[in-house]
C-alpha positions as CSV (number, residue, x, y, z in Angstrom):
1,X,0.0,0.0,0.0
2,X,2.9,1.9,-0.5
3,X,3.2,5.4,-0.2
4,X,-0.3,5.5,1.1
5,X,1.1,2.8,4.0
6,X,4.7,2.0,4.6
7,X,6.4,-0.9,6.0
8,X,6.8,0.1,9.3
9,X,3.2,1.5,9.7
10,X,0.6,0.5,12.3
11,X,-3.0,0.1,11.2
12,X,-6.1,0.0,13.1
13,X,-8.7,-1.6,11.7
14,X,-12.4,-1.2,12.4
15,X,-14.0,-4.8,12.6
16,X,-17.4,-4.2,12.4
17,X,-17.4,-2.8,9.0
18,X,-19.1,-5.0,6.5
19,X,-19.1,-5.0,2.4
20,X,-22.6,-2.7,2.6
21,X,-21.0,-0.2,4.5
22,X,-17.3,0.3,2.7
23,X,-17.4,2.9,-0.1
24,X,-15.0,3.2,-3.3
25,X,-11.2,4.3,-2.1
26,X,-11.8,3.2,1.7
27,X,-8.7,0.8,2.6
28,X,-9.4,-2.6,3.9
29,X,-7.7,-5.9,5.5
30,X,-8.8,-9.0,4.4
31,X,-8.5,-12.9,4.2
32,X,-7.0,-13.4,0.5
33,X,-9.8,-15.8,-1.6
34,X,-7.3,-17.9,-2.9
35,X,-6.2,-18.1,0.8
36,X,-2.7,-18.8,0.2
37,X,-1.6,-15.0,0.1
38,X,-2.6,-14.4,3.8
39,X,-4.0,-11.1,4.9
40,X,-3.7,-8.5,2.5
41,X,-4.3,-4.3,3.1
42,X,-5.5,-2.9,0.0
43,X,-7.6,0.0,-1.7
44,X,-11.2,-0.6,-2.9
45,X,-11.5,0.2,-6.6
46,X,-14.6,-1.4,-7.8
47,X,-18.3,-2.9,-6.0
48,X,-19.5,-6.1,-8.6
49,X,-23.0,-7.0,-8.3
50,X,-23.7,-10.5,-7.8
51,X,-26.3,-13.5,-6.9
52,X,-25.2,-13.1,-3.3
53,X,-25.3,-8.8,-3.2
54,X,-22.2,-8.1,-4.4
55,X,-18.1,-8.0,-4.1
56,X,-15.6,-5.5,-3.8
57,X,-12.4,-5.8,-5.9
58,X,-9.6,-4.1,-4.7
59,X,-6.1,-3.2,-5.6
60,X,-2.9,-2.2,-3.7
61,X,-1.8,1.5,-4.5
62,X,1.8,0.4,-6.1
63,X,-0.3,-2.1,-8.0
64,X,-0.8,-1.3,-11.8
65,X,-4.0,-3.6,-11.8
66,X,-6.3,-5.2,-9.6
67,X,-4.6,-9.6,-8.9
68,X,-7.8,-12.1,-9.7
69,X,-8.2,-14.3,-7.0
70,X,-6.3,-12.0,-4.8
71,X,-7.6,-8.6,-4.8
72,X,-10.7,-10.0,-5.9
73,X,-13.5,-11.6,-5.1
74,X,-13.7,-10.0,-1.5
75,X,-17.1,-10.4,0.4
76,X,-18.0,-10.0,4.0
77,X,-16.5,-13.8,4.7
78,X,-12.6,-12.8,3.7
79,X,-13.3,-9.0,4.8
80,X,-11.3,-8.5,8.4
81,X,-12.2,-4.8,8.5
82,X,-11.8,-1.4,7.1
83,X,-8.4,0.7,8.4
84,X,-10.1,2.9,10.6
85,X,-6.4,5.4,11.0
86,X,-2.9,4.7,10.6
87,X,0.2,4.9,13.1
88,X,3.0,6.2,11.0
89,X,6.4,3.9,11.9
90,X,4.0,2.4,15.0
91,X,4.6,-0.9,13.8
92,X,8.1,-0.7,15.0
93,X,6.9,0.1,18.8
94,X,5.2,-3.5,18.2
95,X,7.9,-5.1,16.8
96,X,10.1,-3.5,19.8
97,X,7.9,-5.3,22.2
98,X,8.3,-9.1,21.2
99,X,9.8,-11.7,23.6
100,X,12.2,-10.8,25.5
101,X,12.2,-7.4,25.5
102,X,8.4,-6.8,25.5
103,X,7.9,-8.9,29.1
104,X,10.8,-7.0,30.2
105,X,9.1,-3.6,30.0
106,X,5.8,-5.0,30.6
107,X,7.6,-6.3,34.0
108,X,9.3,-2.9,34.6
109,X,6.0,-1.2,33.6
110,X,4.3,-3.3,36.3
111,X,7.1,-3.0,39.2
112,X,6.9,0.6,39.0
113,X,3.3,0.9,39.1
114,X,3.1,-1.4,42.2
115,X,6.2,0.4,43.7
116,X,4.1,3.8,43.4
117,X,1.1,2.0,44.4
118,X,2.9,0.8,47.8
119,X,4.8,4.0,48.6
120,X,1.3,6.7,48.5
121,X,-0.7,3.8,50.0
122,X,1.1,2.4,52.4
123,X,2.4,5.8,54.2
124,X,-1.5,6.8,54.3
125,X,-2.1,3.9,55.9
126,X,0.3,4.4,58.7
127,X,3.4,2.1,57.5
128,X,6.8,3.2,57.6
129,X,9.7,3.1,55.3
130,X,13.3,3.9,56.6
């Protein structure tokens, strides 16, 4: 989805949006139909009717043309959700936070909040530090 999205970019995606409610040019993350290309964040360029309603064919914004059997045909079955906003370079905070590293703020996070916790409780409540 590149320039629109970069590498490194967080998305957040709204999961309650369904096929009826996405519009032409809204960005979405979905289940690839031919379910071997995995989840896939791309651009909506096109609603087909069909016996069902209808699809959405989509293509990514580096993309010349739309892939068949990738891009399209998307219904509300492969549709994850529609990018509700995007975190520029917060997908490196996540990556940042993997094991080890992430349980080792997470556990510094937590000692310092039950530190705090200890040291305005506990002196309101009549115990003493040295």
């Amino acid at each position: 989805m590149s320039p629109t999205i970069k590498i490194d970019d967080l998305v957040v995606v709204d999961g309650l949006a369904s096929v009826d409610t996405l519009m032409t040019g809204d960005i979405i993350v979905f289940q690839s139909p031919d379910m071997t290309s995995g989840v896939i964040t791309h651009r909506i360029v096109e609603f087909v009717p069909s016996q069902d309603g209808h699809y959405v064919i989509t293509k990514g914004d580096a993309n010349l043309y739309s892939i068949p059997n990738v891009d399209y045909p998307i219904t509300d079955k492969d549709l994850i959700g529609k990018v509700a906003f995007i975190i520029p370079g917060g997908g490196e905070l996540v990556k940042s936070l993997r094991p080890p590293i992430g349980y080792i703020v997470i556990l510094s996070i937590v000692t310092a909040l039950s530190c705090s916790t200890i040291l305005i409780h506990g002196r309101k409540d009549g115990m003493k530090f040295p």
